[in-house]
C-alpha positions in Angstrom: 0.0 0.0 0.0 1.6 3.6 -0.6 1.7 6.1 1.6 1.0 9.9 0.9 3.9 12.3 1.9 4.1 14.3 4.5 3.8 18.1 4.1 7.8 18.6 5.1 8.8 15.3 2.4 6.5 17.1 0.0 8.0 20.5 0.3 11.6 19.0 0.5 10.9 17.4 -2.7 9.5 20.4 -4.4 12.8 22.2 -3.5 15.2 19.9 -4.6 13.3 19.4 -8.3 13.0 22.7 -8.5 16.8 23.0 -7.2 17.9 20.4 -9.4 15.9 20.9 -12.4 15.3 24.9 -12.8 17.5 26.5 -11.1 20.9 25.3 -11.1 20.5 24.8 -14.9 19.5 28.1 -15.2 22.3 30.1 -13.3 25.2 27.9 -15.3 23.2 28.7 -18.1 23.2 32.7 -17.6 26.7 32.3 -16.0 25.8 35.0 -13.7 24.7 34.3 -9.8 21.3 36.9 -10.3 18.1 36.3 -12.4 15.3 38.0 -12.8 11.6 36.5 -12.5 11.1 36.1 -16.1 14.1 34.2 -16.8 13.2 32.0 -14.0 9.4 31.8 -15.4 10.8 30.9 -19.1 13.2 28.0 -17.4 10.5 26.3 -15.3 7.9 26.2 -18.7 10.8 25.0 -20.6 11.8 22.2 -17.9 7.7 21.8 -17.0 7.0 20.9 -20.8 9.5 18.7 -21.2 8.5 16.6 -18.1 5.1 16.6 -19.0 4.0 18.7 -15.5 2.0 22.0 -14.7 3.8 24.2 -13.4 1.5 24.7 -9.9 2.9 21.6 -9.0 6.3 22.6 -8.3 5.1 26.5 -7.5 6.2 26.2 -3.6 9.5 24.8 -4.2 11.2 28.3 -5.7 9.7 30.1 -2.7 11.0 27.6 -0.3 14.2 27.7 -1.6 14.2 31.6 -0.7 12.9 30.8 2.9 15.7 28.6 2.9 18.3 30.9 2.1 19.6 29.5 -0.5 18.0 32.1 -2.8 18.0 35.8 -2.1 16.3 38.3 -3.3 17.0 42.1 -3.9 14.4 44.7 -5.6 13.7 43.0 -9.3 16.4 40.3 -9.4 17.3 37.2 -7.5 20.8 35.8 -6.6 21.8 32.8 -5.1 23.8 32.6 -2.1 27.4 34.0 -1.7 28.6 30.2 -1.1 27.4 29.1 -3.9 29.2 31.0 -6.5 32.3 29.0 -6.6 30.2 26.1 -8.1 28.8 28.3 -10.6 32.6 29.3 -11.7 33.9 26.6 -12.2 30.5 25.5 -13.8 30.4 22.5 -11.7 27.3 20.1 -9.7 25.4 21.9 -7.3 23.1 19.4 -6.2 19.9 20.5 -3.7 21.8 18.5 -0.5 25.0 20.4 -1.7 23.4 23.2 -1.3 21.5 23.1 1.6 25.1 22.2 2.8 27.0 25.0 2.0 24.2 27.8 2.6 23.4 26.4 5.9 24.9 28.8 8.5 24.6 27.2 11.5 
């Protein structure tokens, strides 16, 4: 028999697709560590096509990510955060527990 998700698994997984999927592929793609809303839109239709899935589904997961920290945001654009950057230079795999890693401040 299978078992719903909790909220917390739900939203966890929500993050990391949108992490994985969106993001990430989006800031090596720009090469810059800001975006602005549209770019992010145009992404997530892009990835959300492809995978056959409405974009709703996956609308809590970029806002979680800015809860998190992992995203920041300032006026019309959003960055990620400073200790992330290094990945994006060197153009490497910044996967969702990598980040959660690296951005967590604890």
């Amino acid at each position: 028999m299978l078992r719903e998700k909790g909220k917390y698994a739900s939203a966890t997984e929500n993050r990391r697709f949108v992490w994985e999927k969106v993001m990430w592929p989006l800031i090596l793609e720009l090469n810059n560590i800001s975006f602005t809303t549209l770019q992010y839109k145009k992404k997530r239709d892009v990835v959300c096509k492809e995978l056959g899935i409405p974009s709703s589904k996956i609308a809590g997961g970029f806002v979680s990510l800015l809860l998190k920290g992992i995203l920041y945001k300032e006026n019309d654009l959003y960055s990620i955060h400073y200790r992330l950057i290094p990945y994006m230079r060197l153009k490497a795999d910044c996967d969702y527990a990598t980040a959660v890693r690296e951005t967590n401040t604890k």
